[in-house]
Each structure stands twice: as C-alpha cells, then as structure tokens.
KEKE-3310 file (N, C-alpha, C; in steps of 0.2 Angstrom, whole numbers, plus 5000, padded with zeros to 4 digits):
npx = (4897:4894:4896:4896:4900:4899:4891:4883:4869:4863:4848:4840:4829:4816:4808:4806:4815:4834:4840:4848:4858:4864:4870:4879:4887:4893:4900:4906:4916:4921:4929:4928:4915:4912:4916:4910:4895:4897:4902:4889:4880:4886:4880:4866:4862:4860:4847:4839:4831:4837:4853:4857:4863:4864:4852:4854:4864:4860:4856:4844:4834:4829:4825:4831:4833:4821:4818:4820:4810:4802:4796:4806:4816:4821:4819:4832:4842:4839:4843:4857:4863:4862:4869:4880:4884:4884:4895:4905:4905:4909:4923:4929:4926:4927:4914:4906:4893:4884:4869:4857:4843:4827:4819:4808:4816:4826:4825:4831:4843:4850:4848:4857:4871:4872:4875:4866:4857:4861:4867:4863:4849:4843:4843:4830:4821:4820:4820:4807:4798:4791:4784:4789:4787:4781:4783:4778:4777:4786:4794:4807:4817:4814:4813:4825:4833:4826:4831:4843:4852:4858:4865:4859:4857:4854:4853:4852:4846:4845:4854:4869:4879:4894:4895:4902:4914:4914:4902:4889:4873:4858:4843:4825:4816:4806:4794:4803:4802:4811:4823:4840:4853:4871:4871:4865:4871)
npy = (4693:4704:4721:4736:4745:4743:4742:4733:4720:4706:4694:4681:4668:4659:4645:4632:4625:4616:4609:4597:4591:4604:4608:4598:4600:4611:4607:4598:4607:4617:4620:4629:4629:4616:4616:4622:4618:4604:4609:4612:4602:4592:4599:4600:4588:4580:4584:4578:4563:4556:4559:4574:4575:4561:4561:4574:4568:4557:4544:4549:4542:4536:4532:4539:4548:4555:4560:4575:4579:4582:4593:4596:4591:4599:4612:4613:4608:4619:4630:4627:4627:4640:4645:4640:4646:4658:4661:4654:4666:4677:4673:4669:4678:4692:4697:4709:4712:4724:4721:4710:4701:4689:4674:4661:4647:4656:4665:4661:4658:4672:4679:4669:4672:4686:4684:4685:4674:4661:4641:4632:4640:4642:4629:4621:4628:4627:4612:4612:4619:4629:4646:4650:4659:4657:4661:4676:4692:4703:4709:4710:4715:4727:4735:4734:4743:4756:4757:4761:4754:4749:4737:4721:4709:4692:4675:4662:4647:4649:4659:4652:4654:4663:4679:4688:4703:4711:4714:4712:4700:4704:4702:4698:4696:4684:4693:4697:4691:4692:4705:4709:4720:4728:4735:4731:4721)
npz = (5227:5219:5211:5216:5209:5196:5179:5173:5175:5179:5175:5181:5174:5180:5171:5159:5161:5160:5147:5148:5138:5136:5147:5150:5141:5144:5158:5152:5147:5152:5165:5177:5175:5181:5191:5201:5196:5203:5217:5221:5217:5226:5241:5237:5236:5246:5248:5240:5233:5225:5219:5210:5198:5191:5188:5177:5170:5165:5154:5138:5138:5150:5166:5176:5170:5167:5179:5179:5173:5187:5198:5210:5207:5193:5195:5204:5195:5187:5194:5197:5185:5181:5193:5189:5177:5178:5186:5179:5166:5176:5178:5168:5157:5164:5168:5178:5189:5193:5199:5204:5197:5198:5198:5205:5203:5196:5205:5216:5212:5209:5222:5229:5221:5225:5237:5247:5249:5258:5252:5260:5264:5251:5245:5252:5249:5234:5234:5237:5232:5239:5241:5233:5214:5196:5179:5174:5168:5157:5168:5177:5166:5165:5174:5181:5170:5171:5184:5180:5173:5156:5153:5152:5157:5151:5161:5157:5148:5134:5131:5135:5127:5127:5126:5112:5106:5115:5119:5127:5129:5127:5135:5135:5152:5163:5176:5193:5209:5218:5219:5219:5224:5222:5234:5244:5252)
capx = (4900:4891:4900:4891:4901:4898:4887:4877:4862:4859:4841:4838:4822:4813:4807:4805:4821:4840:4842:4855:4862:4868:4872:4884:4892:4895:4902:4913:4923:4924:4934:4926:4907:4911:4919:4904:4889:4901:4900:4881:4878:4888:4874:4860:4861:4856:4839:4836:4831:4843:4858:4854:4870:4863:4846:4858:4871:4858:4853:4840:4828:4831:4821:4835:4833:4812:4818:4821:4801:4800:4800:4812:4823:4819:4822:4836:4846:4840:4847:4863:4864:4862:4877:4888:4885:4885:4902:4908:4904:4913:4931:4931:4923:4925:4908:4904:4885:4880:4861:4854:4836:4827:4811:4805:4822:4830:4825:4835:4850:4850:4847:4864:4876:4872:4877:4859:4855:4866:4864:4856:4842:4841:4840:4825:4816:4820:4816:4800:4795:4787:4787:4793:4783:4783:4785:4775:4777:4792:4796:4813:4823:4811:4815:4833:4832:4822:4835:4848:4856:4858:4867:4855:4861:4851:4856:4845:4849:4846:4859:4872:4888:4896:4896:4907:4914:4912:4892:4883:4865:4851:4837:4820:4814:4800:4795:4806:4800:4817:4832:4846:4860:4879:4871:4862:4874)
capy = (4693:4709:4726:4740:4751:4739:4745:4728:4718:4699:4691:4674:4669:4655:4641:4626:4620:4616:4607:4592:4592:4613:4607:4591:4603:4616:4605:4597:4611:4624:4619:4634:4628:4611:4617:4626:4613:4600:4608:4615:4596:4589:4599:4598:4579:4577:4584:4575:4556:4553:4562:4580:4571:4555:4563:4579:4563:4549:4543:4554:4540:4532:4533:4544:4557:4556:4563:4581:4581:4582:4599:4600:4590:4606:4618:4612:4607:4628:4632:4625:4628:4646:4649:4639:4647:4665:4660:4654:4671:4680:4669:4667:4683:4695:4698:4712:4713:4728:4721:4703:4699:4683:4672:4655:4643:4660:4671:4658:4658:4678:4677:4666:4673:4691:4682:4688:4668:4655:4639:4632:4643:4642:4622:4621:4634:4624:4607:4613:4626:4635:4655:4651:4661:4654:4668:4679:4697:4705:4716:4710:4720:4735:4735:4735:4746:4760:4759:4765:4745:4748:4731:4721:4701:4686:4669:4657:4641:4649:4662:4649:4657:4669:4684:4691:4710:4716:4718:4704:4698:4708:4696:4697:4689:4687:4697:4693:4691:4694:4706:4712:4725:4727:4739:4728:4720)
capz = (5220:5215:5209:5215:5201:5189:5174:5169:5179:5178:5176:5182:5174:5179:5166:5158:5163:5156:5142:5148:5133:5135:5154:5151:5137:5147:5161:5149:5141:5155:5170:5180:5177:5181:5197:5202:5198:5207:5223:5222:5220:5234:5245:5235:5233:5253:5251:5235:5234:5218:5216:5204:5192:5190:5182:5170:5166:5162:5146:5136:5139:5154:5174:5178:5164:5169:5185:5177:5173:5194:5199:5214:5200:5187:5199:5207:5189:5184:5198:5197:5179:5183:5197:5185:5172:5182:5189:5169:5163:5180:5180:5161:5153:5169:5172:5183:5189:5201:5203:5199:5198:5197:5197:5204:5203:5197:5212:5222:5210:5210:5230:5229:5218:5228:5244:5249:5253:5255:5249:5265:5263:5243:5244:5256:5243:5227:5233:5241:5228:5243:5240:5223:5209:5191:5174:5174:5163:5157:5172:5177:5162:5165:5182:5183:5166:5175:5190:5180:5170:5149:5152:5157:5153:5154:5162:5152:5145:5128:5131:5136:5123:5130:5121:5110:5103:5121:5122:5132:5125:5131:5132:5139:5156:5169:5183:5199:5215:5223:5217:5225:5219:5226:5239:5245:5256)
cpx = (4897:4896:4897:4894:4902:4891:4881:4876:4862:4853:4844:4833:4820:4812:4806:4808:4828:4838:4847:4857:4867:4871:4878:4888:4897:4901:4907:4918:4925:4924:4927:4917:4905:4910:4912:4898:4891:4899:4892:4880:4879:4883:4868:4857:4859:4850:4836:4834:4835:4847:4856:4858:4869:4858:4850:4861:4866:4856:4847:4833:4827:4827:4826:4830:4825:4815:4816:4814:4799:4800:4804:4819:4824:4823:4831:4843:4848:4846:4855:4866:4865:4868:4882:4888:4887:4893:4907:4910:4911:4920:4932:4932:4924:4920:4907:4898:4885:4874:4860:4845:4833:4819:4812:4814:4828:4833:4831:4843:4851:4851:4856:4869:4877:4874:4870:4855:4861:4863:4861:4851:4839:4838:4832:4818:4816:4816:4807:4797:4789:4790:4790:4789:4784:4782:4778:4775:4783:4795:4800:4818:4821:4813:4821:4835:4831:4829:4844:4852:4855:4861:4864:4857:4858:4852:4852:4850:4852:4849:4865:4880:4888:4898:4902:4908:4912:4907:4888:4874:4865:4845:4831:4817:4807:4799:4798:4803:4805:4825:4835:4851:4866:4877:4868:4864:4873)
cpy = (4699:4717:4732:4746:4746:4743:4738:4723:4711:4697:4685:4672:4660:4650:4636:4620:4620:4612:4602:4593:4599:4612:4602:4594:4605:4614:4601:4600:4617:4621:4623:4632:4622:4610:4618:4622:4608:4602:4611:4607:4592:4594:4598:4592:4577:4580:4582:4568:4553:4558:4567:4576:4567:4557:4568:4575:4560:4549:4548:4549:4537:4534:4539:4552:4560:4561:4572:4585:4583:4587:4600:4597:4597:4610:4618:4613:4617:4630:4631:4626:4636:4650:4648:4644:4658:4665:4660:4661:4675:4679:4670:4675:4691:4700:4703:4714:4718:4724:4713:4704:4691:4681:4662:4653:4651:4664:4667:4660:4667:4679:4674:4671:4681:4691:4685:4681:4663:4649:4635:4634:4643:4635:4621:4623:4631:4619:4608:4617:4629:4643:4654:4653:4656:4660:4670:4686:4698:4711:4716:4715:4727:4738:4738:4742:4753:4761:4760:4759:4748:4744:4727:4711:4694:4681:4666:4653:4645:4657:4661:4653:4663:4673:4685:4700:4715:4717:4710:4705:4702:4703:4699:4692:4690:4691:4692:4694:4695:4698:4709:4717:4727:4733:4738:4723:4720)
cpz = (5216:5217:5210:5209:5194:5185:5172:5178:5175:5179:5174:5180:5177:5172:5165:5161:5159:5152:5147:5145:5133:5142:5154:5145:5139:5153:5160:5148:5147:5162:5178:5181:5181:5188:5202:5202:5201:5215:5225:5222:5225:5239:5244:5236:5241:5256:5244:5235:5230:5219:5209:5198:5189:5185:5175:5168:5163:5154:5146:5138:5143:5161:5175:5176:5166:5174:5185:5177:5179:5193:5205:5209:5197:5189:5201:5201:5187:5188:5197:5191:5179:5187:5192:5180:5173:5182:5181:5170:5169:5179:5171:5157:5158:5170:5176:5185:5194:5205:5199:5203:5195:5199:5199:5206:5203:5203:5215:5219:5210:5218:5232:5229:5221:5233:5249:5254:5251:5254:5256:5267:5256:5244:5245:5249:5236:5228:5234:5237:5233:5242:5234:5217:5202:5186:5175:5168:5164:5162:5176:5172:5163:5172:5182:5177:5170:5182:5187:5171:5163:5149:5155:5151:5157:5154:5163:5150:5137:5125:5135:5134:5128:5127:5119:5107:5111:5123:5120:5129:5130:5130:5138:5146:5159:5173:5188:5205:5220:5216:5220:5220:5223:5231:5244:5253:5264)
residu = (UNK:UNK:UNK:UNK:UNK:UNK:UNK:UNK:UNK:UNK:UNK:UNK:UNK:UNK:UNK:UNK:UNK:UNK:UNK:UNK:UNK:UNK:UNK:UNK:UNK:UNK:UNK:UNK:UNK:UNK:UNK:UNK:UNK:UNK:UNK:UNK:UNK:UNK:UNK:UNK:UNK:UNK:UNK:UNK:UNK:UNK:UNK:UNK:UNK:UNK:UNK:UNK:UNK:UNK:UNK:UNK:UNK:UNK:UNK:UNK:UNK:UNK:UNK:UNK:UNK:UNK:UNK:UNK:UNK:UNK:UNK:UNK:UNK:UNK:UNK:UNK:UNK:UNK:UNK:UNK:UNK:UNK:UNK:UNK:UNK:UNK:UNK:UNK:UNK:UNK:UNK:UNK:UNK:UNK:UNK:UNK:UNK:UNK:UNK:UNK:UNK:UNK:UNK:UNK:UNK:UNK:UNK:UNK:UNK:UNK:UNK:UNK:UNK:UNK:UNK:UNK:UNK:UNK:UNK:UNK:UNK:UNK:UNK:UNK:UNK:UNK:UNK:UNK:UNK:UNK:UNK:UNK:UNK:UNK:UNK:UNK:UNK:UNK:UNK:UNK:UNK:UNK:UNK:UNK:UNK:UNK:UNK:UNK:UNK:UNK:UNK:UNK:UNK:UNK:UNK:UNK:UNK:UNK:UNK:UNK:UNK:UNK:UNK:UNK:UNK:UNK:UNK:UNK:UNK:UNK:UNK:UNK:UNK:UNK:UNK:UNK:UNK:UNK:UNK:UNK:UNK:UNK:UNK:UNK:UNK)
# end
C-alpha cells in the first residue's frame, strides 16, 4: 500500500487507546472502514478469549466494555482502528503514503499497511505485547521529516476527520520502533 513517489508519511503512534465512541462512528458511516475492521477481526478474534467486537460494541458500562482496559484488547482495538482508518483515508481521500512509521500497537499497524508484516505476524505481537515499546519522545515526525516527508499525517484517534482544502493534519507522535518506506519492499 506504500507509494514510493508519494510526498506524505503516516505515523501510527501508540497510546491510550480508541475511544469506542470515534470507532462505532467511524464504522457506522464509511462502508470502507467497516469493511476493513470486519475482516482484522475475523482473525483477530481466534487469539483473543472474547471477540475484539463484542468489547468496541458493548455498552459504556458493561463487562465487555472493561475488556478494552486489558492490554491485548487496547492494542488490538488501536490496531484495527489504525488500518481502518488508514484504508478510510486511501479509498475515500486518495491517500498516498511513500514511508509509514509507528510505535507499540502502531509499529504493528505501520508494519501491516507497508506489507512489511502480515497479519499473522502482527496478531501474535499485539496480543502478547512482546517487542512492543510504549511513547516515548517525539522522534517519529523528526524522523521521516529529516528523510525528506513535509507531509507527515498522523493516524490517531484524535485525528479521525479526514482533512479538508487538500492539507492533511500534521500532528506530533512518539518515537517508532519500526518504520518502513515504499522502498522498502
């Protein structure tokens, strides 16, 4: 999915976590995101003990919804909120990323969308948070910044809209562990 004559750079940063509420939005009104978290959880869901669906759908107060305080839930949900929302932006907004980078849950989704891991490598590494960092300083945007990137567009919950006027947020992230770029192949 990576352009190597593309001009803009995605960060995945690690974090808190999604919001359900910006996740069950997002999956309601755009066909393409839905498509996307749909099939990440048909295989996610056979190294989990609950269904990822069951915790991002359930009520606000409910056993389920506790789920998301786990971290291979956390991750998992970032995760997946991450490709979709990747994919979104690609099919909808035509996206084109030369280089992604990423952190923790992100590394993985960064690792994904680069074709760098598939997702029977990524799963393993979510549920297990083995080799998975957590934030650290800002040297994700410096990074790709420095390697040439003045678009450098970060896929966080709390840059879910999808820009408008042609010029994608610029937002601050972690350092990554893992990034890849369309040369990378």
């Amino acid at each position: 999915m990576l352009d190597a004559g593309a001009e803009s750079a995605v960060i995945f940063p690690s974090g808190p976590g999604v919001s359900p509420a910006q996740l069950r939005d997002l999956y309601g009104a755009f066909s393409p995101f839905r498509e996307q978290f749909d099939a990440l959880c048909q295989v996610m869901d056979g190294s989990l003990p609950v269904p990822l669906a069951a915790a991002v759908f359930a009520p606000h107060d409910s056993v389920d919804a506790g789920l998301l305080d786990r971290p291979e839930f956390r991750r998992t949900a970032l995760f997946a909120y991450q490709v979709a929302l990747f994919e979104l932006w690609r099919q909808c907004h035509a996206l084109r990323a030369a280089a992604v980078a990423g952190e923790g849950a992100g590394g993985c989704a960064a690792g994904y969308v680069s074709g760098v891991l598939d997702l029977d490598e990524a799963v393993p590494l979510l549920v297990s948070g083995h080799g998975l960092s957590e934030p650290g300083v800002d040297v994700a945007e410096l990074s790709l910044r420095r390697g040439g990137f003045e678009s450098v567009i970060r896929c966080a919950p709390d840059q879910q809209a999808p820009w408008s006027g042609g010029t994608p947020p610029i937002g601050r992230a972690a350092s990554p562990p893992l990034a890849w770029s369309g040369h990378d192949r």
